[in-house]
PyMOL commands that place a pseudoatom at each C-alpha (Angstrom):
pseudoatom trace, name=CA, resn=UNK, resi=1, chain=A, elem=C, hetatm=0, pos=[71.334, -45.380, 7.851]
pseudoatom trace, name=CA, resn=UNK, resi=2, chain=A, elem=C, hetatm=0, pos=[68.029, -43.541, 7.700]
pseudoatom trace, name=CA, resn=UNK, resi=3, chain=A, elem=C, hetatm=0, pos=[67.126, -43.924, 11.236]
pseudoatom trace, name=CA, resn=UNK, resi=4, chain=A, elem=C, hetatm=0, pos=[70.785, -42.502, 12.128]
pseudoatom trace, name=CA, resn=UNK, resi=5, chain=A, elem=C, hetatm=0, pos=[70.060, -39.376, 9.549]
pseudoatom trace, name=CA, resn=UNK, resi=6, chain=A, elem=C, hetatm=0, pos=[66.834, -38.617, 10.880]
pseudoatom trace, name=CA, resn=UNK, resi=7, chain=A, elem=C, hetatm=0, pos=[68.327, -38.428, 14.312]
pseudoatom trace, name=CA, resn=UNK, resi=8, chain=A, elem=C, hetatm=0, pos=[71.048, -36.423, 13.005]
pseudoatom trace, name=CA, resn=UNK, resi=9, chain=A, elem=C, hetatm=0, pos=[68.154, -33.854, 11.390]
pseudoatom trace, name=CA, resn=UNK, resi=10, chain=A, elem=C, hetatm=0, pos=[65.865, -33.911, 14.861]
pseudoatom trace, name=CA, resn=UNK, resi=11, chain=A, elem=C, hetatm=0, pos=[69.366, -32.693, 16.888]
pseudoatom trace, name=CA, resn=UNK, resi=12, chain=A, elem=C, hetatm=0, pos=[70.117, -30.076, 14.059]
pseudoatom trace, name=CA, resn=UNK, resi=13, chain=A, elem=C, hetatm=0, pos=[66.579, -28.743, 14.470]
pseudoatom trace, name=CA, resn=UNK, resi=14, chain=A, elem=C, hetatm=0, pos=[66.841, -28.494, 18.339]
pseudoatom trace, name=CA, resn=UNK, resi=15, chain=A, elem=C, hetatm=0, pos=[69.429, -25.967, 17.329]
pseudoatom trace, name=CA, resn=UNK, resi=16, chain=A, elem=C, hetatm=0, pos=[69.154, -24.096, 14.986]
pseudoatom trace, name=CA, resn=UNK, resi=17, chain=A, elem=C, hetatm=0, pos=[66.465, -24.612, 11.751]
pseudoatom trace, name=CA, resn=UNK, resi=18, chain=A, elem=C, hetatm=0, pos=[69.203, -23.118, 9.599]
pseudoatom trace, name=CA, resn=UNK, resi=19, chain=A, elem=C, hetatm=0, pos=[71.032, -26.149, 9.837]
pseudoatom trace, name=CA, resn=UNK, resi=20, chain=A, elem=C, hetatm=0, pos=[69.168, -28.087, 7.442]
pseudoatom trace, name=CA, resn=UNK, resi=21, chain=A, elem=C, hetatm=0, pos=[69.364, -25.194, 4.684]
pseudoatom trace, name=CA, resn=UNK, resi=22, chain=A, elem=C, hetatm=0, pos=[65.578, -26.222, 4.160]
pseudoatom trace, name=CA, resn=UNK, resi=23, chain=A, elem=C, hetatm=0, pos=[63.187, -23.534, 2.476]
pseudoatom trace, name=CA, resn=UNK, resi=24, chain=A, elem=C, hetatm=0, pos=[61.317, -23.286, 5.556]
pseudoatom trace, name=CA, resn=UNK, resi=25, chain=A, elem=C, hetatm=0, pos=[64.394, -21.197, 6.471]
pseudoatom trace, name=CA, resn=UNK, resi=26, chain=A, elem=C, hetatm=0, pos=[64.114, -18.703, 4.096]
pseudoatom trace, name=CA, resn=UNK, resi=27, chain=A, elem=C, hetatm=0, pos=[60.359, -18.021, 4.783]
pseudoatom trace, name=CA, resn=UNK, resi=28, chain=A, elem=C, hetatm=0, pos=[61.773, -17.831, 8.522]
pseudoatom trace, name=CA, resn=UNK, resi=29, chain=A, elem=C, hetatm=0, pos=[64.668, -15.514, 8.351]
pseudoatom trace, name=CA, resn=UNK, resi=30, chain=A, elem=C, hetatm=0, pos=[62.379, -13.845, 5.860]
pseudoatom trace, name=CA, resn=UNK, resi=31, chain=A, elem=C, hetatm=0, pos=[60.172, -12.541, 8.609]
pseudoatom trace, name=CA, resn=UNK, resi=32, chain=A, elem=C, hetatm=0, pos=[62.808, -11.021, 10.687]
pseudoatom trace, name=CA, resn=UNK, resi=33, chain=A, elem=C, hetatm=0, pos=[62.614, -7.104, 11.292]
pseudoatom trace, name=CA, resn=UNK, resi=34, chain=A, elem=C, hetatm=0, pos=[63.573, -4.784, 9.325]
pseudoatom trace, name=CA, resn=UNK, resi=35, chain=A, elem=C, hetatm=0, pos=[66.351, -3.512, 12.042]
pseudoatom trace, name=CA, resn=UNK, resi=36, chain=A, elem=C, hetatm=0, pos=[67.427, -7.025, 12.545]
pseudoatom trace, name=CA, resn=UNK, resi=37, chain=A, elem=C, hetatm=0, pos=[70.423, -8.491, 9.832]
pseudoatom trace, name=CA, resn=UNK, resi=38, chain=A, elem=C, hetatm=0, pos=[69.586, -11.398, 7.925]
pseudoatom trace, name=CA, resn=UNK, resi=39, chain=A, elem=C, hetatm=0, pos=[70.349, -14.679, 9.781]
pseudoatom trace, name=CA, resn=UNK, resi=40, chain=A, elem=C, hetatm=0, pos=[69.880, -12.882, 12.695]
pseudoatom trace, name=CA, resn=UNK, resi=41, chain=A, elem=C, hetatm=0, pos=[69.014, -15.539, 15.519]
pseudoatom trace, name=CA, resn=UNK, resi=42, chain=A, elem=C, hetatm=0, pos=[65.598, -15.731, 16.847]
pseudoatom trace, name=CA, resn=UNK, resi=43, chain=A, elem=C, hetatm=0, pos=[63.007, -17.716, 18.067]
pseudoatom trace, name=CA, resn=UNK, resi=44, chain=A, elem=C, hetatm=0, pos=[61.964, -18.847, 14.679]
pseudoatom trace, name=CA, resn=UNK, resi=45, chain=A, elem=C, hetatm=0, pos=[65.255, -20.103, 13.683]
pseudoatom trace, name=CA, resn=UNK, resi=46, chain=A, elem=C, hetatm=0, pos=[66.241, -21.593, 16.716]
pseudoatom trace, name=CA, resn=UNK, resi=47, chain=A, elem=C, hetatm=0, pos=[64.345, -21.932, 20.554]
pseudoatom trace, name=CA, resn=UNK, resi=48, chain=A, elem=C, hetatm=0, pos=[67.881, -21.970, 22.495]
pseudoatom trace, name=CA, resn=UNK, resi=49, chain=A, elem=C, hetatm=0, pos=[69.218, -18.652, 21.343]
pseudoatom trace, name=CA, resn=UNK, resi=50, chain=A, elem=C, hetatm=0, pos=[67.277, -16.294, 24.257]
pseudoatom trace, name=CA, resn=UNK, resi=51, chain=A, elem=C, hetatm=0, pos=[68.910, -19.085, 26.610]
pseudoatom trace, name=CA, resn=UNK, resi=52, chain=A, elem=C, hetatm=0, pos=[72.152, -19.097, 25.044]
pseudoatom trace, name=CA, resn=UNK, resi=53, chain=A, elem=C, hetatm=0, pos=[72.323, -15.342, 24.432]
pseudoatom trace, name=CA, resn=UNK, resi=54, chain=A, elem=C, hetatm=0, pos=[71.398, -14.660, 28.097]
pseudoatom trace, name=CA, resn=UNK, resi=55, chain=A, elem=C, hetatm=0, pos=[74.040, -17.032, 29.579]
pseudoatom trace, name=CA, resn=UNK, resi=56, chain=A, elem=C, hetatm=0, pos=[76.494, -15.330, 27.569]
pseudoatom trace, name=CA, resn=UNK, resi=57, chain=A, elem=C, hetatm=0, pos=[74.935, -11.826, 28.047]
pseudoatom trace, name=CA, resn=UNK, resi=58, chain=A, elem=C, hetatm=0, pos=[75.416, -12.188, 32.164]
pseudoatom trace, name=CA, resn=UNK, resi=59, chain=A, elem=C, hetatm=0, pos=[78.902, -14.216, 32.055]
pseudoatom trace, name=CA, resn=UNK, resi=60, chain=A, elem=C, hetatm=0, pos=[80.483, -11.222, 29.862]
pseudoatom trace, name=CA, resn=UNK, resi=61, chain=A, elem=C, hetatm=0, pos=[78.545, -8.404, 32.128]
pseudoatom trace, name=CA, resn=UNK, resi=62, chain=A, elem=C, hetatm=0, pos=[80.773, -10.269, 34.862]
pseudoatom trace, name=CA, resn=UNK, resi=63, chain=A, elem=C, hetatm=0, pos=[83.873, -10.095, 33.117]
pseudoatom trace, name=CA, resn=UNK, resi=64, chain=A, elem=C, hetatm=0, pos=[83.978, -13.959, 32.376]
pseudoatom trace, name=CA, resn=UNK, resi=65, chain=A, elem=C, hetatm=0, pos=[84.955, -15.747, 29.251]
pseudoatom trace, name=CA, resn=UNK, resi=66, chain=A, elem=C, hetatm=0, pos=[83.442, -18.273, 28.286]
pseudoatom trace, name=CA, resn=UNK, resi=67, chain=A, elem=C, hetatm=0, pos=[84.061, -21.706, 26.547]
pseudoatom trace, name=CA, resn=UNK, resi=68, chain=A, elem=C, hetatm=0, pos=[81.227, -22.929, 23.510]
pseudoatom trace, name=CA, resn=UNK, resi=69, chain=A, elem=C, hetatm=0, pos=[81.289, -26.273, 22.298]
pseudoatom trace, name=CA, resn=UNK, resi=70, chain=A, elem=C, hetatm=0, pos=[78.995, -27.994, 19.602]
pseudoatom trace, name=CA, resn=UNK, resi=71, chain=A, elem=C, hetatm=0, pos=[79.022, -30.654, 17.757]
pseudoatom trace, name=CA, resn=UNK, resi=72, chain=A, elem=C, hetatm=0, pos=[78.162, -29.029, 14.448]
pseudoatom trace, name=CA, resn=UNK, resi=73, chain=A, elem=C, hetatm=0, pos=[80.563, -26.522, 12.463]
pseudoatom trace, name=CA, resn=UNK, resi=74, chain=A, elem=C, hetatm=0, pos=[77.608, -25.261, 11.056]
pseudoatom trace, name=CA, resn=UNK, resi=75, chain=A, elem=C, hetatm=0, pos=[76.132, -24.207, 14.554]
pseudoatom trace, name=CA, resn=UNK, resi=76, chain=A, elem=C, hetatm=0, pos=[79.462, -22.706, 15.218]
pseudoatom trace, name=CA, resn=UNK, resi=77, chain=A, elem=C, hetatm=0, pos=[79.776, -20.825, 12.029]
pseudoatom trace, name=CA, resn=UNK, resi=78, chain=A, elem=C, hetatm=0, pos=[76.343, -19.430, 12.939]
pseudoatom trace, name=CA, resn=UNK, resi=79, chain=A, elem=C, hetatm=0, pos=[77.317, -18.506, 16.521]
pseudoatom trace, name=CA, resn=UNK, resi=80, chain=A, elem=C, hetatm=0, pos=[80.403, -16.986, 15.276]
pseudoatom trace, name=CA, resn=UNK, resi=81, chain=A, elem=C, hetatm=0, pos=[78.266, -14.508, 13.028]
pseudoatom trace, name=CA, resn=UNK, resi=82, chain=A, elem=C, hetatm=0, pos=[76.222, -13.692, 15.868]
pseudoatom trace, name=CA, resn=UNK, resi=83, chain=A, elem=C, hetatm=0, pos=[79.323, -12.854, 18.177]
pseudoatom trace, name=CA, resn=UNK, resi=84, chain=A, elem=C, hetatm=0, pos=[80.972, -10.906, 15.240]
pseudoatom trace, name=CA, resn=UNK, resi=85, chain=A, elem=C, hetatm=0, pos=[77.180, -8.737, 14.780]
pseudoatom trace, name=CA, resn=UNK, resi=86, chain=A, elem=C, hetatm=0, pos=[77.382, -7.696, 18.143]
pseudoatom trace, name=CA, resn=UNK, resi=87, chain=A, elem=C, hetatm=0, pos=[81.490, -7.269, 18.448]
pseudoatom trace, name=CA, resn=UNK, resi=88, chain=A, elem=C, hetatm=0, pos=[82.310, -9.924, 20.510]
pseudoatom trace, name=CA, resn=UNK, resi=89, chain=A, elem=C, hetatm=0, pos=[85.851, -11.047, 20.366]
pseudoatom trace, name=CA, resn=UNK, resi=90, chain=A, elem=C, hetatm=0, pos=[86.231, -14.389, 19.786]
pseudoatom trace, name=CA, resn=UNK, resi=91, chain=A, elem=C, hetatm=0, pos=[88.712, -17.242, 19.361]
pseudoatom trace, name=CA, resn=UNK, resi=92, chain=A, elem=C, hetatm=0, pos=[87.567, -20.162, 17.104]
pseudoatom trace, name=CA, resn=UNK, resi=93, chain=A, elem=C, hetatm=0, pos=[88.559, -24.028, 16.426]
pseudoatom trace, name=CA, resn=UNK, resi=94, chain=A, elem=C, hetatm=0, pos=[87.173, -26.399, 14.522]
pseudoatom trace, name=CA, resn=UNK, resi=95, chain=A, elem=C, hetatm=0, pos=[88.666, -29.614, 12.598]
pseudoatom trace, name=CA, resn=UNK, resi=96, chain=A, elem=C, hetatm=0, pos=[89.823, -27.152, 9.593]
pseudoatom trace, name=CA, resn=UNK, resi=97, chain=A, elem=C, hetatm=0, pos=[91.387, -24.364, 11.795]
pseudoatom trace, name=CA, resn=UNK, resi=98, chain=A, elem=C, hetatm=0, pos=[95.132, -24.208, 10.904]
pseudoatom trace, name=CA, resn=UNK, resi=99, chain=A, elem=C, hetatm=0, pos=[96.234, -21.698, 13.772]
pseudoatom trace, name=CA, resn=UNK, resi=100, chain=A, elem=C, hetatm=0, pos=[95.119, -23.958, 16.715]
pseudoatom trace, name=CA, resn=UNK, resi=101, chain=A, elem=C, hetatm=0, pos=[97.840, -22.357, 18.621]
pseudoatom trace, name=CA, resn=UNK, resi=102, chain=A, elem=C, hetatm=0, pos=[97.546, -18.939, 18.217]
pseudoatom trace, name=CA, resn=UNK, resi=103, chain=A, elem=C, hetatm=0, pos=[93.701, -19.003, 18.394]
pseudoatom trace, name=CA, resn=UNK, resi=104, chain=A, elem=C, hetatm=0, pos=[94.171, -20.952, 22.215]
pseudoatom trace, name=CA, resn=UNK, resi=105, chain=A, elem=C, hetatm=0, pos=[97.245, -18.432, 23.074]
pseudoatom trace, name=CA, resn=UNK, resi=106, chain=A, elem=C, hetatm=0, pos=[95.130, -15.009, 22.131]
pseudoatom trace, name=CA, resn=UNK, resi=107, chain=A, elem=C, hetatm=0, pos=[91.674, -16.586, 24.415]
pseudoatom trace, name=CA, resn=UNK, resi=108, chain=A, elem=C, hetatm=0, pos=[94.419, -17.286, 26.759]
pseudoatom trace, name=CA, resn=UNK, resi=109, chain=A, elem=C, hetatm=0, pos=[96.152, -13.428, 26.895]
pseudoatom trace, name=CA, resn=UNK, resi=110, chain=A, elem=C, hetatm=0, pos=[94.203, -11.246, 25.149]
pseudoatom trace, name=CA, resn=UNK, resi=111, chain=A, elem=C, hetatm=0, pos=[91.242, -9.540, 27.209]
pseudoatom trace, name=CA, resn=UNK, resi=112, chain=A, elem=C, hetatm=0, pos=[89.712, -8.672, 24.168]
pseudoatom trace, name=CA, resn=UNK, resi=113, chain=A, elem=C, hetatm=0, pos=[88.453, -12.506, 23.791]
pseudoatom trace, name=CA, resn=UNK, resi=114, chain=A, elem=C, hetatm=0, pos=[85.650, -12.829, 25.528]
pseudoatom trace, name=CA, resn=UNK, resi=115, chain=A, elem=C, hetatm=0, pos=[84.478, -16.588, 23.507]
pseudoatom trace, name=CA, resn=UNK, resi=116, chain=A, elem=C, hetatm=0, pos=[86.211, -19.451, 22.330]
pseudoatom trace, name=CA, resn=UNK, resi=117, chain=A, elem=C, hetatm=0, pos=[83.603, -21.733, 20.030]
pseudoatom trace, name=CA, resn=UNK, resi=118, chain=A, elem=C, hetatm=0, pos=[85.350, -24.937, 19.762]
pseudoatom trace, name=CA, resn=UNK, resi=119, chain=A, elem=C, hetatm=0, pos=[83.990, -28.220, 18.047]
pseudoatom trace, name=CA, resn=UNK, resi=120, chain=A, elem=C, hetatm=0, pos=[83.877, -31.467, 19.490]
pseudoatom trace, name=CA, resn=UNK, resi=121, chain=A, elem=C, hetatm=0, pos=[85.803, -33.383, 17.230]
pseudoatom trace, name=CA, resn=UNK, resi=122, chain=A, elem=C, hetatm=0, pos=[88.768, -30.442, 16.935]
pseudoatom trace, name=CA, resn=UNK, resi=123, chain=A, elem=C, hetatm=0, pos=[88.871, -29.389, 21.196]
pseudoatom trace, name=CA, resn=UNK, resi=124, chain=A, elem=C, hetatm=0, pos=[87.519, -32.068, 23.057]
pseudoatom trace, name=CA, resn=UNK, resi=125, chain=A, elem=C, hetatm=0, pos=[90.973, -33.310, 24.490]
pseudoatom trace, name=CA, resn=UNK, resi=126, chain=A, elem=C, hetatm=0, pos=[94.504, -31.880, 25.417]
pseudoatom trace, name=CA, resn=UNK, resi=127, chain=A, elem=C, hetatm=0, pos=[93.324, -28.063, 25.395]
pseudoatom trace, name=CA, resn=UNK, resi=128, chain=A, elem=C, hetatm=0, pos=[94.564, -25.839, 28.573]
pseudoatom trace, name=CA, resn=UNK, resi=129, chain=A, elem=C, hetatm=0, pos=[91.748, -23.148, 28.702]
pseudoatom trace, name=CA, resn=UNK, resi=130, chain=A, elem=C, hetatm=0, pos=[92.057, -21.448, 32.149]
pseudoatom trace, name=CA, resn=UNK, resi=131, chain=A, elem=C, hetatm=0, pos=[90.907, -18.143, 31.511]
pseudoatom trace, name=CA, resn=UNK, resi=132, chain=A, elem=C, hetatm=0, pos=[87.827, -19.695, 30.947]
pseudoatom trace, name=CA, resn=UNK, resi=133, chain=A, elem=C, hetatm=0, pos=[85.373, -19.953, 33.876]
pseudoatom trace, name=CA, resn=UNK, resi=134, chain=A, elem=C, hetatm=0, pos=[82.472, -20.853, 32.059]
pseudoatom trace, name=CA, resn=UNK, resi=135, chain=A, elem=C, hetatm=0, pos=[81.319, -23.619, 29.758]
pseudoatom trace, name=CA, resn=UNK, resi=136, chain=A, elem=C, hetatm=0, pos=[78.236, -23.881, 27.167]
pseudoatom trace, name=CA, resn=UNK, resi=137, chain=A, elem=C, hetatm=0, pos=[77.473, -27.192, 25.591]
pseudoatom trace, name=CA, resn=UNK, resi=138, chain=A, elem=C, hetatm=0, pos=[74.930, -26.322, 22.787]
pseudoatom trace, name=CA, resn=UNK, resi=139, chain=A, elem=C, hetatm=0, pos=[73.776, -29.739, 22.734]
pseudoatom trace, name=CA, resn=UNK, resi=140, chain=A, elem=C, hetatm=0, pos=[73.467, -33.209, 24.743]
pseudoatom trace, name=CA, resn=UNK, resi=141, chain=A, elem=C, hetatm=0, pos=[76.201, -35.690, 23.133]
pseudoatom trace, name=CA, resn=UNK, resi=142, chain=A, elem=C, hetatm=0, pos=[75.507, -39.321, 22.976]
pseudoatom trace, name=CA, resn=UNK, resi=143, chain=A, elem=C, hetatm=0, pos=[78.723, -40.471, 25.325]
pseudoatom trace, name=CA, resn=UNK, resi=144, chain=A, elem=C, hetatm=0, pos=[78.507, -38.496, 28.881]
pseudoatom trace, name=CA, resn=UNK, resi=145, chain=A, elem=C, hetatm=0, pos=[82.448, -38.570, 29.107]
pseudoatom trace, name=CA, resn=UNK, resi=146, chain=A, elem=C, hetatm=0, pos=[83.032, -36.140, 25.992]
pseudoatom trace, name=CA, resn=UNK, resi=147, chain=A, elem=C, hetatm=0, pos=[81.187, -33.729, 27.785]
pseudoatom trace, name=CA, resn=UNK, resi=148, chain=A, elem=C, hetatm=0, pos=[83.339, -34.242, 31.546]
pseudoatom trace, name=CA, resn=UNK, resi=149, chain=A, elem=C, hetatm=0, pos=[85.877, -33.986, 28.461]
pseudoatom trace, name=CA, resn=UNK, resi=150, chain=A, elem=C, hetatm=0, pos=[85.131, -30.714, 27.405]
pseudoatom trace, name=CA, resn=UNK, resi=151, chain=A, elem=C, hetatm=0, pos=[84.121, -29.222, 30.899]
pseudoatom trace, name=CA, resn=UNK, resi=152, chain=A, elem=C, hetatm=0, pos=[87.708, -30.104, 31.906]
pseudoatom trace, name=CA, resn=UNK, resi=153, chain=A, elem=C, hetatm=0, pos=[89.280, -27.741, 29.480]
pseudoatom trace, name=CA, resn=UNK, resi=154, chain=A, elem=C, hetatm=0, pos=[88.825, -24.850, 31.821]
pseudoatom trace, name=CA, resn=UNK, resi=155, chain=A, elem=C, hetatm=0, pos=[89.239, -27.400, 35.120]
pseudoatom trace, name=CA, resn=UNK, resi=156, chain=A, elem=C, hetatm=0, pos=[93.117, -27.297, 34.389]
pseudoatom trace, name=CA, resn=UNK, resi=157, chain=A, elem=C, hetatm=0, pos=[95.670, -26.793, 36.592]
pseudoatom trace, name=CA, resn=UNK, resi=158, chain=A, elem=C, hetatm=0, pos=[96.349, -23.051, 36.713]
pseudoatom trace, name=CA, resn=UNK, resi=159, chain=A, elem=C, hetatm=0, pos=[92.561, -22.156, 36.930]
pseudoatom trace, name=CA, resn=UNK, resi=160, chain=A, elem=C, hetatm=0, pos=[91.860, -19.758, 39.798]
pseudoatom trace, name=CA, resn=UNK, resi=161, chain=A, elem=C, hetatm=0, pos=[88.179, -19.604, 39.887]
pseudoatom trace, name=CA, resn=UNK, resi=162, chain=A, elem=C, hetatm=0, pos=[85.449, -21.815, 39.947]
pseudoatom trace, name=CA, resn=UNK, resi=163, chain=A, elem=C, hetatm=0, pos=[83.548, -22.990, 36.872]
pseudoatom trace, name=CA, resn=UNK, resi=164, chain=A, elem=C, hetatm=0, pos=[80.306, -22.846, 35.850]
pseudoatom trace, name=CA, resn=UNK, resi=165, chain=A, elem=C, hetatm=0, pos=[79.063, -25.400, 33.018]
pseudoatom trace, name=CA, resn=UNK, resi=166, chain=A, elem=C, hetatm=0, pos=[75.863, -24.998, 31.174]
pseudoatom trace, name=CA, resn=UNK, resi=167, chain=A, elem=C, hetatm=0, pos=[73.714, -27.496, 29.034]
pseudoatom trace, name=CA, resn=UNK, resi=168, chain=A, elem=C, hetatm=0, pos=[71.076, -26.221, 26.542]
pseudoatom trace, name=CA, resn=UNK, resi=169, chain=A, elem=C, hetatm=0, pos=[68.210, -28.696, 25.920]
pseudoatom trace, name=CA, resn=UNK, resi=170, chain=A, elem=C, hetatm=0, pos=[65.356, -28.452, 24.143]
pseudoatom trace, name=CA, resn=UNK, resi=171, chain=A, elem=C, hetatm=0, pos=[62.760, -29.642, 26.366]
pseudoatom trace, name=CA, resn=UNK, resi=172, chain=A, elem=C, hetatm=0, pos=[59.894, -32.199, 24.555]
pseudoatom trace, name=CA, resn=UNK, resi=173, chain=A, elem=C, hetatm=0, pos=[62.435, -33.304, 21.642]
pseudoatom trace, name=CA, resn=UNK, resi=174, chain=A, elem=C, hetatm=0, pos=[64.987, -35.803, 21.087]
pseudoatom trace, name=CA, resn=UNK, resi=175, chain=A, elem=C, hetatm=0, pos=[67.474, -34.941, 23.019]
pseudoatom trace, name=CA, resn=UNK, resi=176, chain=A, elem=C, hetatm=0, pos=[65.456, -35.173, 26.292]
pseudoatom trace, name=CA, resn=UNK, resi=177, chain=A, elem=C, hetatm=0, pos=[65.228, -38.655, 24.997]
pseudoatom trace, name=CA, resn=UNK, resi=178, chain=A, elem=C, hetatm=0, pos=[68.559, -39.084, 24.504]
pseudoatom trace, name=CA, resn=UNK, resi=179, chain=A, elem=C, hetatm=0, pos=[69.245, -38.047, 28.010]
pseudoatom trace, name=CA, resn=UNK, resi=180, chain=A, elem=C, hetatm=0, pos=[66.825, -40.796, 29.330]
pseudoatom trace, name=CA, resn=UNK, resi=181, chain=A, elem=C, hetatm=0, pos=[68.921, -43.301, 26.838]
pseudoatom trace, name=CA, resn=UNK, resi=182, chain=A, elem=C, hetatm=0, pos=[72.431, -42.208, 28.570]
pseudoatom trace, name=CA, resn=UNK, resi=183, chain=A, elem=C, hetatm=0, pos=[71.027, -43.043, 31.560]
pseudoatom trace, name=CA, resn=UNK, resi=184, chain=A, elem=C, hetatm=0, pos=[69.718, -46.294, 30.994]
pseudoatom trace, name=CA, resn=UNK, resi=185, chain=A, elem=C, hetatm=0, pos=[72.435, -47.171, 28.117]
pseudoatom trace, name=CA, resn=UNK, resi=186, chain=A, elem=C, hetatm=0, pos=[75.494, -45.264, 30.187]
pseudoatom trace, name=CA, resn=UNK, resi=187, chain=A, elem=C, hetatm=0, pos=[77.811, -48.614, 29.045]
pseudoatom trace, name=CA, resn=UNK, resi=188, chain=A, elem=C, hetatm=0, pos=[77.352, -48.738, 25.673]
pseudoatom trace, name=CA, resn=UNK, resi=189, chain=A, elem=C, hetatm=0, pos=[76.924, -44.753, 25.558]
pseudoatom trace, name=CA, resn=UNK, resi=190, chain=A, elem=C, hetatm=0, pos=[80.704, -44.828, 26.760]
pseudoatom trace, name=CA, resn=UNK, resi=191, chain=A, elem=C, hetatm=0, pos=[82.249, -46.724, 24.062]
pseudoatom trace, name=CA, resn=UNK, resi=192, chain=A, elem=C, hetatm=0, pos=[82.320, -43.322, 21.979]
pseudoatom trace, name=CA, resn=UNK, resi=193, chain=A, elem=C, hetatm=0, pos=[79.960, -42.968, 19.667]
pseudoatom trace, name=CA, resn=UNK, resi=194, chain=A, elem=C, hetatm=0, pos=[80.937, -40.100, 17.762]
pseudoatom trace, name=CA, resn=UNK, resi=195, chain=A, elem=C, hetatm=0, pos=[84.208, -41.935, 16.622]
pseudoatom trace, name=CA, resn=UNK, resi=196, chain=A, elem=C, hetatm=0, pos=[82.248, -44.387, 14.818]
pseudoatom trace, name=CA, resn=UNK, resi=197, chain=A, elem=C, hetatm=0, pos=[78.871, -43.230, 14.375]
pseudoatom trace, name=CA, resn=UNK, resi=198, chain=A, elem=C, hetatm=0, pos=[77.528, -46.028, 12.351]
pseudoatom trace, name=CA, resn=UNK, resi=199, chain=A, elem=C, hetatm=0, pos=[77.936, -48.295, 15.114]
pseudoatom trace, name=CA, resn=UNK, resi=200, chain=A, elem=C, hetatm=0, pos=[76.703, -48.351, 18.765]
pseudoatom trace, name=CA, resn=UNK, resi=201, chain=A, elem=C, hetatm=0, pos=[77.297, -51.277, 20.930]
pseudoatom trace, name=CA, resn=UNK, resi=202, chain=A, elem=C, hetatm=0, pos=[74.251, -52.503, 23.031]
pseudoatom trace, name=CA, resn=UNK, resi=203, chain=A, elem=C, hetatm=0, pos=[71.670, -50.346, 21.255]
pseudoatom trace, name=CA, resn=UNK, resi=204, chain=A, elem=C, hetatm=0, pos=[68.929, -52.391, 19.184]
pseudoatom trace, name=CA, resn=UNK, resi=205, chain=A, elem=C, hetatm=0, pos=[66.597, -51.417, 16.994]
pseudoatom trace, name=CA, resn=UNK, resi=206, chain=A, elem=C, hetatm=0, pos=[64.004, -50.875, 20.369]
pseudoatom trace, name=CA, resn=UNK, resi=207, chain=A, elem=C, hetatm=0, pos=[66.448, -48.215, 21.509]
pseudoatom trace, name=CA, resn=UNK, resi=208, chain=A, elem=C, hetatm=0, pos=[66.599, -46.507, 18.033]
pseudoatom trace, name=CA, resn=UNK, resi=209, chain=A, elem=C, hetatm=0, pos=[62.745, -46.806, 17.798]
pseudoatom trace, name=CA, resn=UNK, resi=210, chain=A, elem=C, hetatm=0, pos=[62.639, -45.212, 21.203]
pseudoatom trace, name=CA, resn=UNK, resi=211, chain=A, elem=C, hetatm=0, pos=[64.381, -42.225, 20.141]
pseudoatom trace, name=CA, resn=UNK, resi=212, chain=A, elem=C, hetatm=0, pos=[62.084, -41.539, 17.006]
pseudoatom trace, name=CA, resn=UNK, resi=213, chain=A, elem=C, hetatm=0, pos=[58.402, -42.117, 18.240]
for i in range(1, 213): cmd.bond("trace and resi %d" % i, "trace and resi %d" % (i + 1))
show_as sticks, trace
zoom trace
């Protein structure tokens, strides 16, 4: 249980620090300029926001919209605040969103939503999202198939234009090691792993070890 929580912690933190809700946060967002709001994204908080924010930057300047999964609410919560600072409409879906419908019908009609942030868990499977021609995965998951899974929400039938799929990684941590593991571990990697997190066929305590030194 500790190794799988300090995994957990080293994937928030290739994210976003906020994550955590540690001080080191405060003293962070605490440094931010005086023209910038509070929680305001930067390189302090998080090393994949210049990526993320020029991805989306050039996908709206083309008059794209865009699909944004992660795994974490929080990381969604936190890129919904940042779309809402710089008034970017937006459709949202996690596990407690009670309008599923409506949110997928107004990124599917209205021009006005440029972003859909969807979680894992909550829009992984049986979404049609083909006014989407671009895809963000925030982070690496641990089974390779959820993310074909979520790329193939905007590869529906219906879709017009070629997509584009990006994947942020934060080069030197964990989840360049968790890369290497999928591709050495694809089998067990595919017997999903975020279903059941406490267990993960074929992976020994080497593996685990692996991912921590």
């Amino acid at each position: 249980m500790t190794m799988f929580t300090v995994l957990l912690r080293l994937r928030q933190v290739c994210n976003d620090l906020r994550l955590l809700g540690a001080p080191t946060l405060l003293s962070a967002q605490s440094n931010l300029d005086a023209d910038e709001s509070v929680g305001a994204p930067s390189e302090e908080t998080g090393g994949k926001w210049p990526a993320l924010a020029d991805i989306v930057d050039d996908a709206l300047g083309g008059s794209h919209k865009i699909l944004i999964f992660s795994q974490f609410t929080g990381m969604l919560r936190l890129l919904r605040d940042w779309l809402d600072a710089r008034s970017i409409g937006h459709s949202y879906l996690d596990g407690s969103t009670r309008d599923r419908g409506a949110q997928v019908a107004a990124f599917q009609t209205d021009p006005v939503r440029r972003v859909f942030l969807i979680s894992l868990k909550a829009g992984g499977y049986g979404l049609n999202l083909t006014a989407a021609d671009h895809v963000i995965l925030v982070e690496p998951w641990w089974n390779p198939a959820v993310e074909a899974q979520a790329i193939d929400r905007a590869h529906r039938i219906g879709q017009a234009s070629p997509v584009t799929a990006s994947r942020l990684i934060a080069r030197g941590t964990v989840e360049e090691r968790i890369l290497k593991l999928q591709a050495t571990k694809r089998q067990f990697m595919a017997s999903a792993v975020e279903d059941d997190p406490l267990t993960l066929p074929g992976l020994n305590d080497d593996d685990l070890e692996s991912l921590l030194e």
